[in-house]
N, C-alpha and C positions, 0 to 999 in steps of 0.2 A: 748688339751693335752690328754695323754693316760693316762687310768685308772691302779691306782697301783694294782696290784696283790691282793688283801686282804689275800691270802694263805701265800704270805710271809712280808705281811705289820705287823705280827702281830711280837713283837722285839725278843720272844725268836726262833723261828722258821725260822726268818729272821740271827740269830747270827749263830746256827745251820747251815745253809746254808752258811753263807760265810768262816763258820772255813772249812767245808768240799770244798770251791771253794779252802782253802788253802793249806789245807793236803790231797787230794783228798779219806781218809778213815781215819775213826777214831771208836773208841771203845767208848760206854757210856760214862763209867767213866771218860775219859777226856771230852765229852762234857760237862758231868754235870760240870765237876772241871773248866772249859775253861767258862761256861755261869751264872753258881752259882746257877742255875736250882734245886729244889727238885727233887729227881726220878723219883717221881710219874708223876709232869708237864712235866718234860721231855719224857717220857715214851707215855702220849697224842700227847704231838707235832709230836715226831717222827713218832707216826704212823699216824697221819693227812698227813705228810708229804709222808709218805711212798703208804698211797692209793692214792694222787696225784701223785705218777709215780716218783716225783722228787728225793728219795733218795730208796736205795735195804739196808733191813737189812737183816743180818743175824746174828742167833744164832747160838754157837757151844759152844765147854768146851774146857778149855785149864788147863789140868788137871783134876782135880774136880769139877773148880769153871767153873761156866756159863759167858758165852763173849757172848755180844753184839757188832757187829759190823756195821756201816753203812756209806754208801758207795753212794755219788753222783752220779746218773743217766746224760745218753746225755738230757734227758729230764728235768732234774732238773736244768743243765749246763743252758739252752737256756731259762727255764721261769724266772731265774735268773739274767741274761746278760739283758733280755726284761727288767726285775725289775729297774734296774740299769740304763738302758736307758729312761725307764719314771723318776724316779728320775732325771736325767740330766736335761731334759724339763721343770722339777718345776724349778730347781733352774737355770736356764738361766735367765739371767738380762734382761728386753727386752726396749730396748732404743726408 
């Protein structure tokens, strides 16, 4: 069997990843609101996630206020779909 990812075996960084395989960009605040995440743990993930290649943040201001936005990479797409592929392998019933 192939080995799981441990980058995204970990479950908030793993939830992270599959809301953005959903809405292919999202801002903070709905992740935090979407994972139940504090900022702060949020804010690590994301960028664990971000120096693995697999997601592009960006900062900007939409008004006053600061926007975080983050955005699924092709390369976050494929270690993702892999993740998902060894998950399948666990859980095959093997007769």
């Amino acid at each position: 069997m192939r080995p799981l990812n441990p980058l995204l075996h970990s479950e908030l960084r793993l939830a992270v990843m599959s809301l953005l395989v959903g809405v292919g960009e999202a801002d903070f605040v709905y992740l935090r609101q979407q994972t139940g995440a504090t900022a702060g743990n949020l804010s690590v993930q994301l960028d664990k996630l971000s120096k693995a290649g697999y997601i592009e943040i960006t900062k900007t201001f939409v008004g006053k206020r600061p926007n975080t936005s983050c955005r699924l990479t092709e390369e976050g797409m494929a270690a993702f779909e892999e993740y998902v592929e060894a998950i399948k392998e666990y859980l095959k019933v093997r007769k």
